[in-house]
C-alpha positions as YAML, in Angstrom:
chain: A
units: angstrom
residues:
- id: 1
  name: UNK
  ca: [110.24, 89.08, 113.56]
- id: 2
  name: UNK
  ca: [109.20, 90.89, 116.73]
- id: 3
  name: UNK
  ca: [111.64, 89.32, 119.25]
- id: 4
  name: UNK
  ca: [110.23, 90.81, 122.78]
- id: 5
  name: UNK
  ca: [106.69, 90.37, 123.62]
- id: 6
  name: UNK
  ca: [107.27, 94.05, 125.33]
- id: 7
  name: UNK
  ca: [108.32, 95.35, 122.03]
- id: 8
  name: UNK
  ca: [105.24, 94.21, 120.60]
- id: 9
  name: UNK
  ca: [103.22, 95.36, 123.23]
- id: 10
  name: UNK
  ca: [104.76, 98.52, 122.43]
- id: 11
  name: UNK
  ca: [103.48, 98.49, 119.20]
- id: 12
  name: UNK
  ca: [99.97, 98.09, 120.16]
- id: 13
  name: UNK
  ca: [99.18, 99.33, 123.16]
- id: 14
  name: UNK
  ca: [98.35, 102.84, 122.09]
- id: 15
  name: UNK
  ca: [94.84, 104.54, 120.36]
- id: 16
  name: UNK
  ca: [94.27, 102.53, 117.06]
- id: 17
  name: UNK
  ca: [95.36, 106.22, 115.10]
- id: 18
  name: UNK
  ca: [98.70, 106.02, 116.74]
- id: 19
  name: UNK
  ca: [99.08, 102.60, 116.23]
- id: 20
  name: UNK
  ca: [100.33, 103.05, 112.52]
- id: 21
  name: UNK
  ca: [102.76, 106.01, 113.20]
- id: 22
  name: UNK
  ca: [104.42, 103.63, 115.56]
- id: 23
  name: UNK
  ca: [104.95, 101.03, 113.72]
- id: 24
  name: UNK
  ca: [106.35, 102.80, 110.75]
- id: 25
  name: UNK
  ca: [108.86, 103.98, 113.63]
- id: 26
  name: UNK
  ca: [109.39, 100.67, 115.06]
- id: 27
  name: UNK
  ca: [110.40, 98.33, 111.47]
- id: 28
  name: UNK
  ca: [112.26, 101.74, 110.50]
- id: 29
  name: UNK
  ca: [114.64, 101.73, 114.09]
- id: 30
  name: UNK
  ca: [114.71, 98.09, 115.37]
- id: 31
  name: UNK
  ca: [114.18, 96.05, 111.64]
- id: 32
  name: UNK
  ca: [116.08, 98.53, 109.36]
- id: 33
  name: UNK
  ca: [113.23, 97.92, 107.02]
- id: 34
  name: UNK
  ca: [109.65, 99.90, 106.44]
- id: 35
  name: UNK
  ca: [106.42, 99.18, 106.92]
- id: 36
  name: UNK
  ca: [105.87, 98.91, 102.95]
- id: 37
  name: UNK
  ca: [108.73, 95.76, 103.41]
- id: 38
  name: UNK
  ca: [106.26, 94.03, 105.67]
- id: 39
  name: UNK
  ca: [103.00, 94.29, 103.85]
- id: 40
  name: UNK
  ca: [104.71, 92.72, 100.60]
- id: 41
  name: UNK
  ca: [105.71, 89.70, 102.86]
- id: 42
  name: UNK
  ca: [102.52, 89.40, 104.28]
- id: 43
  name: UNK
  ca: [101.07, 89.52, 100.75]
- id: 44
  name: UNK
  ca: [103.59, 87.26, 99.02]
- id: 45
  name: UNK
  ca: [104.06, 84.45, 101.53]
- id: 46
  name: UNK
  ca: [100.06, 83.13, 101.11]
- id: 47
  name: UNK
  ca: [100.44, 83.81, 97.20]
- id: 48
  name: UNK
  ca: [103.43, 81.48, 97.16]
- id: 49
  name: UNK
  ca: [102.09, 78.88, 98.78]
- id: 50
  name: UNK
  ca: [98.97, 79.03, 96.36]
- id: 51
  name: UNK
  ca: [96.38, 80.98, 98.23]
- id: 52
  name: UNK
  ca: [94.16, 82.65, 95.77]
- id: 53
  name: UNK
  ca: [94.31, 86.09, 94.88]
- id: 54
  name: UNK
  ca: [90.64, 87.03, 95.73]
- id: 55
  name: UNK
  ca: [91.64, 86.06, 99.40]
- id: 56
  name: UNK
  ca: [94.46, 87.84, 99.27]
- id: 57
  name: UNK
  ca: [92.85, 90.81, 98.18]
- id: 58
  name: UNK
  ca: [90.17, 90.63, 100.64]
- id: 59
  name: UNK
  ca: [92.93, 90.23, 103.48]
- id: 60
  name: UNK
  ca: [94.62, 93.18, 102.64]
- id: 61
  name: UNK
  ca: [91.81, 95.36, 101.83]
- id: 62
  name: UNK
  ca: [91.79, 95.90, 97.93]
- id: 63
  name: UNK
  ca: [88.53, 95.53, 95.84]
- id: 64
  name: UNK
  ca: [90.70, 94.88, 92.69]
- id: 65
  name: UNK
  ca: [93.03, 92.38, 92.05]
- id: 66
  name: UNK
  ca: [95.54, 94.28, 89.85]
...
């Protein structure tokens, strides 16, 4: 996904509340895709290969599972 250690380092080298802006900018200009687009992948690839949804939900943050 991130092809260039120095793009990644662009990413997150900056203050943790910056961090997110750029991001958003960075899948928007050099993936043509959003940030939304990534999470789901994160999220889907451990639920397809079984992972249970209680982990998942801890991972990403969520205190329900719907």
């Amino acid at each position: 996904m991130v092809k260039y250690l120095e793009e990644w380092k662009y990413i997150l080298q900056v203050p943790p509340e910056k961090a997110r802006k750029r991001l958003h900018y960075y899948t928007r200009i050099w993936l043509d895709t959003n940030a939304h687009s990534l999470h789901y992948a994160l999220v889907g690839y451990p639920a397809r290969k079984g992972v249970a949804s209680q982990i998942i939900a801890k991972i990403t943050g969520h205190k329900k599972l719907d």
